[in-house]
Every structure is written in structure tokens, then in C-alpha cells.
C-alpha positions as CSV (number, residue, x, y, z in Angstrom):
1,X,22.3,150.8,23.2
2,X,21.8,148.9,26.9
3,X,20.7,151.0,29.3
4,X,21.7,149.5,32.7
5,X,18.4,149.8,35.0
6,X,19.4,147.8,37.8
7,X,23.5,146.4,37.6
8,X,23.6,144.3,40.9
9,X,26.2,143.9,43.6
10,X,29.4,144.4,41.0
11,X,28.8,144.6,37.1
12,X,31.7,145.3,34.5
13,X,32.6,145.0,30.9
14,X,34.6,142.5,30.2
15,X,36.3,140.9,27.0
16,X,39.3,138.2,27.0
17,X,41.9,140.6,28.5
18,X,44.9,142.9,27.7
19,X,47.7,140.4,27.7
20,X,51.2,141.2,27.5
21,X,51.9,144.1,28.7
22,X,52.9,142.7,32.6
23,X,56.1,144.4,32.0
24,X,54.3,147.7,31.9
25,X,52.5,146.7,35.9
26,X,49.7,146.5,33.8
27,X,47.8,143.2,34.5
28,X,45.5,141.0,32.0
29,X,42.5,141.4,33.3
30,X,39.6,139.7,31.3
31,X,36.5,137.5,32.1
32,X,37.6,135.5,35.4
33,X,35.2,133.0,33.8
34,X,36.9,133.3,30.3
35,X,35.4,129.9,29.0
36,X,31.8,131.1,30.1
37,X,31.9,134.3,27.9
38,X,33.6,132.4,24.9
39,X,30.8,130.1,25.4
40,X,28.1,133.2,26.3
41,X,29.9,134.9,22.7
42,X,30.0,131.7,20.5
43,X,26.1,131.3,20.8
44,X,25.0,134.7,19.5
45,X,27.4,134.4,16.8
46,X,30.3,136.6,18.5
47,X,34.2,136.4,17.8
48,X,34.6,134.6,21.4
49,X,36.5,137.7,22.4
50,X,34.0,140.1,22.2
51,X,33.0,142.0,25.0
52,X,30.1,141.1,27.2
53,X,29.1,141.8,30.4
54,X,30.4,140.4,33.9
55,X,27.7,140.0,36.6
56,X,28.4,139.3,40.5
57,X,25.7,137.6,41.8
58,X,23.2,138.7,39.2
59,X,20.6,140.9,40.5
60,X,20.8,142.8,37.3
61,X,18.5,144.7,34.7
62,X,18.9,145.7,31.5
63,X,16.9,147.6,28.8
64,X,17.4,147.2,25.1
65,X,16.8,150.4,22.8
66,X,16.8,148.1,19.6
67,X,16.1,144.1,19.3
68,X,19.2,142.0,20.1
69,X,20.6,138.5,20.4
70,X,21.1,137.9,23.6
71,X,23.1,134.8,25.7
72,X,23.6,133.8,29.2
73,X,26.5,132.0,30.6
74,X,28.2,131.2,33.6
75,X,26.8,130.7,37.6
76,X,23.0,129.7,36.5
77,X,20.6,132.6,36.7
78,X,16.7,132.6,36.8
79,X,16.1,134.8,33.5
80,X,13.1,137.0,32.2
81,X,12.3,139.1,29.1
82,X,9.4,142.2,29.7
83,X,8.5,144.1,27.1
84,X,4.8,145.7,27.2
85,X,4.1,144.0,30.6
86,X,4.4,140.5,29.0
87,X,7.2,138.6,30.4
88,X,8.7,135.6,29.0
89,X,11.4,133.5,31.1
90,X,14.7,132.0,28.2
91,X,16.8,129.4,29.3
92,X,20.4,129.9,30.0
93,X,23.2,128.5,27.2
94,X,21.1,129.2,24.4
95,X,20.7,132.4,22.1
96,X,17.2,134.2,22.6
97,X,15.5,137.6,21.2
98,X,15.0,141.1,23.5
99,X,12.6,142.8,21.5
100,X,13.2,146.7,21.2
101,X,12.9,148.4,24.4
102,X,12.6,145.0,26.3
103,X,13.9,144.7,29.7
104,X,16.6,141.8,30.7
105,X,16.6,140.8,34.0
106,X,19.1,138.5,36.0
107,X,18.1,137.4,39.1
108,X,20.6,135.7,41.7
109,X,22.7,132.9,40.7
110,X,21.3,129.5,42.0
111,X,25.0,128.6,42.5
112,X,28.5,130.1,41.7
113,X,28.9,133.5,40.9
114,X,30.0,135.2,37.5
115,X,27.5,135.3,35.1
116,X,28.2,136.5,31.3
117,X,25.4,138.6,29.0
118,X,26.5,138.3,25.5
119,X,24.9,140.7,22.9
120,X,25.0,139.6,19.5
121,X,27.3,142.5,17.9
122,X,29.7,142.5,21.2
123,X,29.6,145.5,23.4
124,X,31.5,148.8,21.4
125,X,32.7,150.2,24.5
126,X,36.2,152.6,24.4
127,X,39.3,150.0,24.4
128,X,42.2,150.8,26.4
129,X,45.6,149.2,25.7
130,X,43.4,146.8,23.1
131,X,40.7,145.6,25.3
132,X,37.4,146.7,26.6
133,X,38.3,144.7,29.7
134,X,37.2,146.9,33.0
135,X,40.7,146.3,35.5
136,X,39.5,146.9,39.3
137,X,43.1,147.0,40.1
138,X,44.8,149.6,37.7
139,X,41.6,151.3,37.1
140,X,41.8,150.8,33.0
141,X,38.8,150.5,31.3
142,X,34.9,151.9,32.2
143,X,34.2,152.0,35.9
144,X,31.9,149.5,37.4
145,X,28.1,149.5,35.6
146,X,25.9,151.7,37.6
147,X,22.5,152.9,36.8
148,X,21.9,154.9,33.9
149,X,24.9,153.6,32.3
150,X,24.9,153.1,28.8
151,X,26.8,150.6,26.3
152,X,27.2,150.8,22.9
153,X,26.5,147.3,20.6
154,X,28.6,146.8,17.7
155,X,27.2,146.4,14.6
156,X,26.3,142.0,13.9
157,X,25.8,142.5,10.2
158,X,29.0,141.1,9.4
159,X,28.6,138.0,11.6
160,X,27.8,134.4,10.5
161,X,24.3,133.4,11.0
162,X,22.9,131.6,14.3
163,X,23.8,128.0,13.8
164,X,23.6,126.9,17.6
165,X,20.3,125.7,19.1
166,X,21.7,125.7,22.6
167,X,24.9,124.2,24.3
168,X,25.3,121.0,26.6
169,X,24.3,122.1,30.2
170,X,27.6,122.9,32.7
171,X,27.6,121.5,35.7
172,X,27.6,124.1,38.6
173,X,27.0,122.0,41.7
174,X,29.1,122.4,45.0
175,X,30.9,119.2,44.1
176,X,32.4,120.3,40.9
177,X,33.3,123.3,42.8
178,X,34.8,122.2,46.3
179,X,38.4,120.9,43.9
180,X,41.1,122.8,43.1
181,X,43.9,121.3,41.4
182,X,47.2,122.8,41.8
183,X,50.9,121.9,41.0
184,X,54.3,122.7,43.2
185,X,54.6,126.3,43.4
186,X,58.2,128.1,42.6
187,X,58.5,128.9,46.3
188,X,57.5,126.1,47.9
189,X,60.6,125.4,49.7
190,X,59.8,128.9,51.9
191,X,57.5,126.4,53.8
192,X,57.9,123.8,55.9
193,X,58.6,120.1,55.0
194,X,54.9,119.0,54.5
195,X,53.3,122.1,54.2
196,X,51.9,121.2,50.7
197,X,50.2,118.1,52.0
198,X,49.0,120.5,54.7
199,X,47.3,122.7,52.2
200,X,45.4,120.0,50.9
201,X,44.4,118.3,53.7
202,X,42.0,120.5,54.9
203,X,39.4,122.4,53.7
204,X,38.7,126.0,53.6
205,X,36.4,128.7,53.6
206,X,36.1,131.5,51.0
207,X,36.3,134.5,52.6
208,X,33.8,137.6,52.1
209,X,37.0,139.9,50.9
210,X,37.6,137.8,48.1
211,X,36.9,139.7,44.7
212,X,38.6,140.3,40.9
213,X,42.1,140.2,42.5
214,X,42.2,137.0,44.4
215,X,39.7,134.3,46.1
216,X,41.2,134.8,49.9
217,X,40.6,131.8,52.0
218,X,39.9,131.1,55.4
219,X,39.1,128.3,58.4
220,X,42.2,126.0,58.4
221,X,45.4,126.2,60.1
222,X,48.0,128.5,59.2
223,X,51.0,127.1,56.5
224,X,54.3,127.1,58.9
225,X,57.1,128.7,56.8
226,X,60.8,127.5,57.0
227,X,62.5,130.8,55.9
228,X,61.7,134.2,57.1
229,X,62.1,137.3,56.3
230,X,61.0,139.3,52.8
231,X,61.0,138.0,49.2
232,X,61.5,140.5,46.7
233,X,58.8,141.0,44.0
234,X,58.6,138.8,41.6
235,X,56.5,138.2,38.5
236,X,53.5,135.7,39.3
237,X,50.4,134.3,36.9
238,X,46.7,133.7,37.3
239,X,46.3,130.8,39.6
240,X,49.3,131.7,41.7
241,X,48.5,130.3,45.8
242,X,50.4,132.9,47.4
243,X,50.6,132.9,51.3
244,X,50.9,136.1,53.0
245,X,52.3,135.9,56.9
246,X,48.7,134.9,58.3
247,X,49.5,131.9,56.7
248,X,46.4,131.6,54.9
249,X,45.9,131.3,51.0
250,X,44.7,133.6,48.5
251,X,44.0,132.1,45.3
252,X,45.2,134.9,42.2
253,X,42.3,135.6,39.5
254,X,42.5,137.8,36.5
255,X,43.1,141.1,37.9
256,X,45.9,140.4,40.6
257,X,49.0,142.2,40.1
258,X,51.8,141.2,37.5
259,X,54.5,141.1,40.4
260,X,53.9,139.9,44.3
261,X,55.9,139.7,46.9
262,X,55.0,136.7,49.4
263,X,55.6,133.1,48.7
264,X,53.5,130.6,46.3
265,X,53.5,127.4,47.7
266,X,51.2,126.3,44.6
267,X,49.9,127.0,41.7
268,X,46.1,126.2,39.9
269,X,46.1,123.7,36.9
270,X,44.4,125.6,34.1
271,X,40.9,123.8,34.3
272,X,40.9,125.2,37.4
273,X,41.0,129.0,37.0
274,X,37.4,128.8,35.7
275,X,36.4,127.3,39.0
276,X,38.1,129.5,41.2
277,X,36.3,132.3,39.5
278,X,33.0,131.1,40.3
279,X,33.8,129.9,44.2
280,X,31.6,132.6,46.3
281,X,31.9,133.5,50.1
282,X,31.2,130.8,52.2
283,X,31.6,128.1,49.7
284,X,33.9,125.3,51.0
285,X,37.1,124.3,48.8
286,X,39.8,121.6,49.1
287,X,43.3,121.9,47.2
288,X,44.4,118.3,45.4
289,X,47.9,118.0,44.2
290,X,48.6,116.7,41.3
291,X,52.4,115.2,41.6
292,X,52.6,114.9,45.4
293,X,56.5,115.6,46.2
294,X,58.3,112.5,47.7
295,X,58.3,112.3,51.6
């Protein structure tokens, strides 16, 4: 078992999602930094769907009632290890060893902001609809981690053996983050001729109430729309720029809804959803399109 001691601003369980059942209003859900927990999963060993844990902006603490396998991945994190009042500080993307009863503990991310604990074993949480995956929209899955929680570890004598010394470092500086690549959106003729060159001509803000749902954005000029009026609901994906009538963007992650009903002018390449995931409040961000549209 983990015993959650400490579980920062916003901690979940999280696997790779419950896909396929939009139809349903149920939406994916998963890591919003999938690759980061396949990558957290691969190097202790894990199928790279097992469930791990999602961490907002760190700050967490976690004891161990038996020895585990333990990986961090994701928006880099200052690490330690106590146990008996010795502590020892592992690096990030590489496997390392929580003695029984040893304490994990995350500080704050240095930049970005998901970080991914991966127990060798995966977490043996209840599955709902065939994932572990904790959905702050629908409410499916455990609540948030709170103190005194504890999780279940699957059993790891099954797995292959640790093969992986460590993995190449990621790059998490504000440069590889300030880019989001998008492609026309299905609705971009709701806008104004030029209104996806005016997206990515200026930058914008990330806005404190972005979470799960969608990265809202802030601090440029509103997108002028041609046609008025409502647009009835219609299915969108993970990535989806969707423009409500502030004019103002709000970038989809994993746990937005299967339907919406305001306009995407654009939508997120799929080496981009990654980045989106780990863009926190205040960071800056510019939109590049990849086919511009003829003039």
C-alpha cells in the first residue's frame, strides 16, 4: 500500500484513459501528460498503461508500507527518499528503490506542471468503465488524493526485469513550451477573414482557471466572429481551440467534454497535447499554424 501523507495542490490516479465510450457523454480522461507516464511506467517495468499517479505542482508525500520500484516523470521535481531519518535525493527518469515504510516526497516542479509517480506493479485501484483513470468532469473514478488515502500496488512478480538504467533527459524549458502547433479547425469559417493569423500573432497568458478540462487563455485581443448566433453541440477531441463569446481560447485537455457547443477555430497537432498539459498559470504561449490558409 501508499499511504498519501501530504498530496499537494491537486493529486489523482491516473492510467491511459477510458476511450470510446464519448457516445455515452463519458469523456477519455487519462494522463494529460500521457507520454510522461508511459515513459514514468516503462522504467519500473510497467505495461505503459498502468496506473500511476498525477501530481499538480508537486508538493506531495508519500509513504510506502513495503519496498517498491519507484519512477518520476514529467514537469522536473526536486526528489527525496526518508526512511529512519536518513534521506537520500534520486534523480528524475530513472527507476530507484523506497525501502519499506520509506517516505517519497515531491517538491514543486522547477518548470511545467504534471508530474507522474510510477510504482513498479501499477496502482490496483477500483476500475470504472475499464480504467483507473480519476475524471474531474463526470466524477468516475476515486476522488482527488487527500491525506490518509490509501492505494493498493499490483502485484510486479509477473513483470520483466529492470533493463533501463535511466532515460534521455526531456527538455522542460519555457522555450519548448511557449509553441503550440495547431491545424484549421472545423469551424473556422465562424470567424472573421484573418482571425487564424490573428490567433497566432500574439501571445497569450494562461489563465489561473485553467485545469483537467481545458488550458483557458488570456491577454490578447478578442477573435472577431463572422456568424452569430448558437452552434449546436457537436462532438470535439483533445486539442480542440474552442472560442467561447469573450473571444478568448481555451485549449481542450483530457477531461473536456465529448460534445461543445462554441466554435473551434483550431485544433492542436498531436505533439502538442503533451505540451499543453504541462503549460501552468502565467506561462506565456504563442499558437503557430501549420498550413496557413491562402489570403
Amino acid at each position: 500500500m501508499i499511504e498519501v501523507i501530504a498530496a499537494g495542490p491537486y493529486a489523482t490516479v491516473q492510467d491511459l484513459g477510458r476511450p470510446g465510450h464519448a457516445h455515452l457523454g463519458v469523456p477519455c480522461s487519462g494522463a494529460a501528460d500521457a507520454p510522461s507516464l508511459r515513459l514514468a511506467n516503462r522504467l519500473v517495468g510497467n505495461p505503459e498503461g498502468a496506473a500511476g499517479i498525477e501530481l499538480t505542482f508537486g508538493g506531495a508525500r508519500l509513504r510506502f508500507t513495503a519496498g517498491a520500484w519507484v519512477s518520476v516523470a514529467g514537469a522536473d521535481c526536486p526528489l527525496e527518499v526518508v526512511v529512519d531519518g536518513t534521506t537520500v535525493r534520486p534523480a528524475m527518469l530513472a527507476p530507484f528503490w523506497v525501502p519499506p515504510l520509506g517516505e517519497l516526497r515531491v517538491a514543486f516542479p522547477r518548470a511545467g506542471l504534471r508530474t507522474y509517480v510510477a510504482v513498479r506493479g501499477g496502482l490496483d485501484t477500483p476500475m470504472v468503465l475499464g480504467s483507473r483513470s480519476t475524471d474531474s468532469l463526470s466524477g468516475l473514478g476515486l476522488a482527488p488524493l487527500g491525506v490518509g488515502d490509501r492505494l493498493p500496488v499490483g502485484p510486479a512478480g509477473h513483470l520483466p526485469a529492470l533493463t533501463v538504467d535511466a532515460a534521455p533527459p526531456v527538455s522542460s524549458s519555457a522555450a519548448s513550451r511557449e509553441v503550440l502547433r495547431v491545424v484549421a479547425g472545423p469551424r473556422d469559417d465562424w470567424f472573421a477573414p484573418g482571425a487564424l493569423r490573428a490567433l497566432c500573432a500574439q501571445p497569450y497568458v494562461v489563465s489561473q482557471d485553467s485545469n483537467r478540462v481545458g488550458v483557458r487563455l488570456g491577454g490578447g485581443a478578442p477573435l472577431p466572429r463572422a456568424r452569430h448566433g448558437e452552434l449546436p453541440s457537436e462532438g470535439v477531441v483533445t486539442g480542440a481551440v474552442q472560442v467561447p463569446p469573450d473571444g478568448l481560447p481555451i485549449v481542450f485537455l483530457t477531461d473536456h467534454p465529448p460534445t461543445g457547443g462554441y466554435p473551434v477555430i483550431a485544433v492542436l497537432t498531436s505533439a502538442c497535447l503533451p505540451v499543453a498539459a504541462q503549460l501552468r498559470p502565467g506561462d506565456r504561449v504563442r499558437f503557430l499554424l501549420e498550413r496557413l490558409p491562402p489570403l
